[in-house]
N, C-alpha and C positions, 0 to 999 in steps of 0.2 A: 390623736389629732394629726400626728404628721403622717400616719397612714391615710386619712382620708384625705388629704391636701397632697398626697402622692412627693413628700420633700425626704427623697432617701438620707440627706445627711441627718434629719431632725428623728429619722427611725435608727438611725446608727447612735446617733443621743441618748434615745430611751431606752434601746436595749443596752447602753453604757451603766444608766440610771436602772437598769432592771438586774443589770450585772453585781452591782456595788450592791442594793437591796436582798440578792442571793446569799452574797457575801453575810452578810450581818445576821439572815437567818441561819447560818451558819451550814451551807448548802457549796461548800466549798467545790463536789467537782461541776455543779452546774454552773458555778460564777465564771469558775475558770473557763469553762466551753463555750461562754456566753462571751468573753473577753478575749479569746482565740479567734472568734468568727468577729467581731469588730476591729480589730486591729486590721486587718486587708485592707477594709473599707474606707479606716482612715487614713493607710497609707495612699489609697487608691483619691481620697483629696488631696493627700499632702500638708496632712494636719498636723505639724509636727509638735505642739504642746498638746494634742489629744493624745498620740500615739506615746509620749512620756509618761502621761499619768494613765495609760491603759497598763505599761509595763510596772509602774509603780503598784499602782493594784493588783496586778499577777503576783507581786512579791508581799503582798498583804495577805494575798488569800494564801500564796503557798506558805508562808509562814505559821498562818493558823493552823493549816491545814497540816499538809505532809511532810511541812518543813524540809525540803529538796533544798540543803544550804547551796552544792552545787549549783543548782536549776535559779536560787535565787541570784547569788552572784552573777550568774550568763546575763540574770534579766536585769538588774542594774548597771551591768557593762554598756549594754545594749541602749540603754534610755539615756547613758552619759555620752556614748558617741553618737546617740539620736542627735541628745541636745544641741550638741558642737553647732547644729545649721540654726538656732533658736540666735534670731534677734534681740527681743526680750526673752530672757533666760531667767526670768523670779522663779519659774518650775523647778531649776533646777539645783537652788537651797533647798527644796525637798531633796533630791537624787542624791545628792554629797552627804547630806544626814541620816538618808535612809543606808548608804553604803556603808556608813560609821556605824549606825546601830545595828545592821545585819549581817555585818560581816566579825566576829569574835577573832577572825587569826590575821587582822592586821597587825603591824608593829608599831611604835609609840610614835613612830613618825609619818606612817600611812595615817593613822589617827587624827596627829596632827595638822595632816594636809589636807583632809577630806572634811574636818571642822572648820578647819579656815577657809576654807573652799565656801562652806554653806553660808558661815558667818558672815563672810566678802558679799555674795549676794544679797543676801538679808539686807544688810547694813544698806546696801545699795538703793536697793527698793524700798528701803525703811519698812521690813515687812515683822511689825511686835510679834507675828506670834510665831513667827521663826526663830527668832532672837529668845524669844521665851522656852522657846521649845530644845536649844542649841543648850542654853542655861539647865534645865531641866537635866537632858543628858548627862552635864558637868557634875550637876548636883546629886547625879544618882551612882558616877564614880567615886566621890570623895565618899556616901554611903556606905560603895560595898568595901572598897576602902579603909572603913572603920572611924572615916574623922566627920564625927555625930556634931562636934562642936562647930565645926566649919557648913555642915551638909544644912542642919536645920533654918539657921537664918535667912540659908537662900533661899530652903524651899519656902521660905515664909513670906521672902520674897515675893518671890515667883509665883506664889497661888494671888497676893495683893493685884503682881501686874495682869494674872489672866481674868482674875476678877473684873481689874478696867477694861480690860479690852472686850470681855462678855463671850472668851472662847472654852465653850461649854468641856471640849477634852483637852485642853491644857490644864483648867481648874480640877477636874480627876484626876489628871496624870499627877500634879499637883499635892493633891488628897494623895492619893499611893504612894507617894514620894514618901512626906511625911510620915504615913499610918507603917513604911518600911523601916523610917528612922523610930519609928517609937516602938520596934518590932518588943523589946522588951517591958513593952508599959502596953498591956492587952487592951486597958481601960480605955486610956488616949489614941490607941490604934485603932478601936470600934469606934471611938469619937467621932476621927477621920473620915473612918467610912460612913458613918452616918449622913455627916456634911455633903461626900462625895456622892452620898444616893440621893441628898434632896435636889442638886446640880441637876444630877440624872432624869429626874421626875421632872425640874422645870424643863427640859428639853425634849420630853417627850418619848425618846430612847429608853424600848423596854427592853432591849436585847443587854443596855449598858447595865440598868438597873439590878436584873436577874444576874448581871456578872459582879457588880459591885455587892449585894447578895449573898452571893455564895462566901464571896470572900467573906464578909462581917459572920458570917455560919461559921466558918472556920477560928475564927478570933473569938467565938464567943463560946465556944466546944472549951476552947482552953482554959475560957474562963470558968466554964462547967455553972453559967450563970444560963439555968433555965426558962427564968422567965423573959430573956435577951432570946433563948433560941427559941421559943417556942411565939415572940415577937416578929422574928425574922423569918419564919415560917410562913405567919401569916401574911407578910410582906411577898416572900418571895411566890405565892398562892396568887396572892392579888397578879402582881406582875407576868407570872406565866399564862395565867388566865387571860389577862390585856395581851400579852404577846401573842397568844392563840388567836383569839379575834382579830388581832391586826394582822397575824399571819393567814387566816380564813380568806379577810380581804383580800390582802396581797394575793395571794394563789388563786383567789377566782379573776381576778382582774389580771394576772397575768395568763391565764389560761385563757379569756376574750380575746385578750390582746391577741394571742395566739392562734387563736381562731379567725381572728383578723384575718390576721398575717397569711394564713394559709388559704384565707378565702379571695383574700386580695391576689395571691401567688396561682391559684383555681382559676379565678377570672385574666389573669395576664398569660397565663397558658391558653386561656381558650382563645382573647385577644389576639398572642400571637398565633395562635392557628388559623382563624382568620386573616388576621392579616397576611401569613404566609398565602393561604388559597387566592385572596384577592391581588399577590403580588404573582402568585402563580399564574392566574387569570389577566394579569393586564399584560405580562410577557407575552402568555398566548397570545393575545388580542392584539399586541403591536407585534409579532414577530408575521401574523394571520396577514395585517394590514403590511407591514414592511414586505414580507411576500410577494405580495399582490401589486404591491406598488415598482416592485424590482418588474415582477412579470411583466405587466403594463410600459414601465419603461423600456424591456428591454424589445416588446413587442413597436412600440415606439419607433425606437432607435433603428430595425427591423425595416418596418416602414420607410421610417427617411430615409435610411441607405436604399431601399427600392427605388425612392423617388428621384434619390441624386442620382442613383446607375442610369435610369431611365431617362432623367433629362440629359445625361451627360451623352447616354447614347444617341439621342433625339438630337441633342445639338450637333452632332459629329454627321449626323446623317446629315443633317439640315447642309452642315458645311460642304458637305458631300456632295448632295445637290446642286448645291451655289456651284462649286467649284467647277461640276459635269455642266452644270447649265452654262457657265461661263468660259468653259471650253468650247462646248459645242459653238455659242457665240463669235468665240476668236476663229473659233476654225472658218467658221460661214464666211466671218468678214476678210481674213483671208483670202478662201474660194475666193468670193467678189473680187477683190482686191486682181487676185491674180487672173480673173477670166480680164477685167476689165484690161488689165497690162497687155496679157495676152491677146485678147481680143481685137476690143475696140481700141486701143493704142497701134495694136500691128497695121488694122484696117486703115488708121487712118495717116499712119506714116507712110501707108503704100500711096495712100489720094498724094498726101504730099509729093513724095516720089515723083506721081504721074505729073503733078501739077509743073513740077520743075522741069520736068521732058518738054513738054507741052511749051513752057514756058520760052524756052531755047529754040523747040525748032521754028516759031512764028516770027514773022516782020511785022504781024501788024501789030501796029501801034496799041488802037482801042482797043484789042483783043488782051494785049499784052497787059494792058493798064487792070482788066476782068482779072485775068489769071494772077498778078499780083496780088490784088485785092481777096480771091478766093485760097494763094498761098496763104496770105496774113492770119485769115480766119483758120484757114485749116493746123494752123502751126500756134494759136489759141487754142483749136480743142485741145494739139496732142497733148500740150502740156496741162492741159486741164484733166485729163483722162490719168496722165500719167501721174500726177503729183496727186490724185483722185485715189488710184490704188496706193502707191506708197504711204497713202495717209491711214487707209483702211487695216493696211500691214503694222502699223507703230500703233494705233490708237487698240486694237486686239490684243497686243502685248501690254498697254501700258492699262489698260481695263481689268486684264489677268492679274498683274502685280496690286493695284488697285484692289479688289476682289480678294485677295489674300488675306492683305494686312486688314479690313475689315471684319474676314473669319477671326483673323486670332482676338483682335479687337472684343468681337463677340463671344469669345472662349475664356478672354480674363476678366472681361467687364460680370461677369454670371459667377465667376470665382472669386473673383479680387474685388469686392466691391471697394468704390471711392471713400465710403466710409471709413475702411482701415486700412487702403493699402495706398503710396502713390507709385504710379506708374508710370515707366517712358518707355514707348515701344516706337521702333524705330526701324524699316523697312529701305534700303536702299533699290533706287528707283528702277536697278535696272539688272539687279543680281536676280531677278527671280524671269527672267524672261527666256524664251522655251525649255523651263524648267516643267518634266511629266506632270501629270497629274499624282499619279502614285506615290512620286517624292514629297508631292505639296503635303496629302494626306499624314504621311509619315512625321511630317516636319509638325504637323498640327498634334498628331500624340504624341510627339516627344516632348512640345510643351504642355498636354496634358500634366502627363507623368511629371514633369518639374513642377509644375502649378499646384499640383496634388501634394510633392513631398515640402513644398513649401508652405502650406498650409496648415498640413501636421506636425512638422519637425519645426519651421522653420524661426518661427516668433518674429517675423520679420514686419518692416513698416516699407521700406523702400524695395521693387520688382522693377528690373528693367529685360528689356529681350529687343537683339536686335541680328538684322539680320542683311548678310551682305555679301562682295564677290571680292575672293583674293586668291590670286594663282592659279586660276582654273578652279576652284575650290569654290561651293555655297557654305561661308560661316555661320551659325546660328550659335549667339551667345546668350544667356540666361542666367542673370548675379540678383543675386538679394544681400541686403543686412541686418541677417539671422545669425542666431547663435552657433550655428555650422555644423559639419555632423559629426558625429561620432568614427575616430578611425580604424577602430577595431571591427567598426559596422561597414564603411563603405572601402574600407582596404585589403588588398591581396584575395580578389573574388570574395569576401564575406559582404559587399552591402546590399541595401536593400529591395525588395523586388523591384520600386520603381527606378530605382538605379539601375538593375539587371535588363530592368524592362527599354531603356533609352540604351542600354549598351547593346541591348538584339537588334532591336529597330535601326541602328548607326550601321552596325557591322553589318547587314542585310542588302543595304545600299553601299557597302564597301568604303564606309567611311570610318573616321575615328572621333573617340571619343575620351575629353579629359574635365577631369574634375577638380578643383583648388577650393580647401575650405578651412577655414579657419573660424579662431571665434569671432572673427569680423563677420564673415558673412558667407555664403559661396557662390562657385563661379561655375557652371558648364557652359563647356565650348566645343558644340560639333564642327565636323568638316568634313562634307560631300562632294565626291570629286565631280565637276558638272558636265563631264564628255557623258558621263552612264545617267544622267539626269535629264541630256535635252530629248527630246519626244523626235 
């Protein structure tokens, strides 16, 4: 049953129960091989009142058997320091009785301690047939002992209390105690055993019966009373016959069981084979899919970076454009600017000129009051012509810087979105004014490249960049607060290329270039000197 219900401790049970059955047929080395291979299993639960009475029964079977007094002693040492972890410890009034009865070369006081050891539990647990059984022991000293007068009334005892209690081998042990004490009264010693084989019969126990048997054969040899041996004969006929048949049983039923065992252990080899293939197979299958999925991503990832290279190049072009467009722009309205100063300002400071000549060498009156009148107007255009161009010259430059701070605008707004980053960029009005083009561009990938390492390195929330004039110098600073970098990375030429990359672009334009970072945050600060800047 507990093979087909798959309950491995209740199959460690029955081959316990198949173990002890070996036993009795008197099958002592398969008991023992049988009680070798359970004991792992119930160490492996942690059964520790199983694993006592597995050792107990090793020292049953070896005792019938090969009597290894050695082997037995090891095994009862072993079951008393098992016990040591036993909470309820009633097992272990057997252990301390079995080490008194099996071991003959203690001394009167190992005796004494190993009795009282059992008796202490016993008494503890109120267990009668320990107590019966400790008494027995007593009874069967003071026997070989020689004191008949003290021995008997116990054992007369002792058979009354196993009687109550209804423990079928105390009441034999019992019997044999007795049929020992009556060893010279043959008559009453077969008595004994008589009583002691109808015990046996109610119990069912033909292994006991064929043993209590033999023994009455032997008592009745003595008595050289034939019709006793040839009773006993047919007694012991009967009983080996019933043992044959219940041993028939037993051995075909254990050999199913067997069969079981082996058919069930057949099917859990193929099971795990199986299961190994199918665990073989889904590795495949997820390693096939994880694969494929790395592929795809990293074909992915591939992509994106084309798309960012491409927008990033796309934007830089774009800026590019803006910035030629908005040159070319300034440039025109200069030209104007200056044809108009030059020009039509020159022209008409000469009219003026002429007007004032004119004006001086006349007397007449009316005439003079005209040329007045056409100085008035003519000294309105100039300054209209002239504050015309100047305006044309400041509004070109102030369109350019304008025009700037819009690119970067567009350069962080596309990286930094307002999502996760806040930004303050901040362009002073008049630091960027006939600053080349070429500088501008430069200025625009060197906050690339900061933008960029800010973005990977930086775990930043706050970008600021700003940009201004001090000493002949165009400043361009760039702080966030990021975690900052690493100094073995960005110190003594080891950092990184976008840092290598702002420090070529700087020194190209013959400027300098310095970096502050901490775990606050960091800081670049270029500075372009602006004589090699203006156009």
């Amino acid at each position: 049953m507990a093979i087909n219900i798959d309950y491995k401790k209740g199959q460690t049970e029955a081959d316990h129960v198949i173990a002890f059955a070996l036993f009795k047929k008197g099958l002592y080395a398969q008991s023992l091989e049988l009680l070798g291979k359970i004991l792992p299993e119930y160490q492996q639960y942690n059964d520790i009142e199983k694993i006592v009475r597995v050792y107990l029964d090793m020292v049953e079977v070896e005792n019938k058997g090969i009597s290894n007094m050695t082997k037995i002693k090891s095994l009862l040492q072993k079951a008393i320091q098992t016990g040591k972890k036993l909470q309820k410890d009633s097992i272990m009034s057997d252990v301390y009785a079995a080490y008194y009865n099996r071991n003959s070369s203690l001394s009167k006081d190992s005796d004494s301690y190993y009795l009282g050891k059992s008796r202490e539990i016993a008494s503890r647990y109120n267990d009668e047939r320990m107590l019966v059984f400790i008494r027995l022991g007593q009874a069967r000293v003071l026997d070989l002992s020689g004191q008949l007068q003290r021995g008997l009334p116990l054992a007369r005892q002792l058979l009354s209390d196993a009687q109550r209690i209804g423990n079928t081998n105390l009441q034999t042990n019992a019997f044999f105690l007795m049929t020992s004490i009556c060893e010279n009264n043959p008559k009453m010693a077969l008595k004994h055993l008589y009583q002691a084989y109808a015990v046996a019969q109610k119990s069912g126990d033909k292994s006991l019966e064929i043993y209590i048997l033999n023994n009455a054969l032997e008592v009745a040899n003595k008595l050289n009373d034939k019709d006793e041996i040839i009773k006993i004969y047919l007694k012991l006929e009967k009983a080996i016959t019933a043992d044959w048949e219940n041993s028939k049983k037993f051995f075909g039923d254990y050999v199913r069981y067997n069969d079981i065992q082996n058919d069930n252990k057949l099917l859990s080899e193929k099971s795990a084979q199986r299961t190994l293939w199918l665990l073989v197979i889904s590795i495949s299958s997820a390693l096939i899919v994880l694969t494929t999925y790395l592929f795809m991503l990293r074909l992915s990832r591939k992509a994106k970076a084309r798309i960012e290279s491409l927008n990033t190049v796309t934007n830089l072009q774009i800026i590019a454009m803006e910035e030629a467009k908005h040159q070319a722009v300034r440039e025109e309205q200069q030209r104007l600017g200056q044809d108009l100063h030059d020009g039509l300002s020159s022209s008409i400071a000469a009219i003026k000129h002429q007007l004032e000549a004119l004006f001086m060498d006349t007397n007449d009156v009316a005439l003079k009051n005209k040329l007045s009148g056409l100085q008035a107007d003519t000294e309105n255009a100039y300054a209209a012509a002239r504050n015309k161009s100047h305006e044309w010259f400041s509004a070109a430059d102030n369109q350019q810087e304008q025009s700037f701070e819009k690119q970067i605008k567009l350069l962080t707004d596309s990286s930094l979105p307002d999502s996760r980053y806040d930004k303050d960029i901040h362009i002073d009005n008049s630091s960027l004014i006939g600053v080349d083009m070429d500088t501008r561009i430069a200025l625009l990938r060197i906050i690339q490249e900061a933008i960029t390492n800010i973005i990977k390195h930086a775990r930043a929330k706050n970008v600021g960049i700003l940009i201004y004039e001090e000493e002949d110098s165009l400043i361009l600073t760039i702080n966030d607060d990021g975690i900052g970098l690493d100094e073995k990375r960005s110190g003594n030429g080891k950092s990184t290329m976008g840092l290598q990359s702002i420090r070529r672009r700087v020194q190209s334009l013959n400027g300098q270039t310095k970096i502050h970072s901490d775990s606050k945050g960091t800081e670049i600060t270029v500075s372009i000197p602006l004589a090699l800047s203006l156009s």
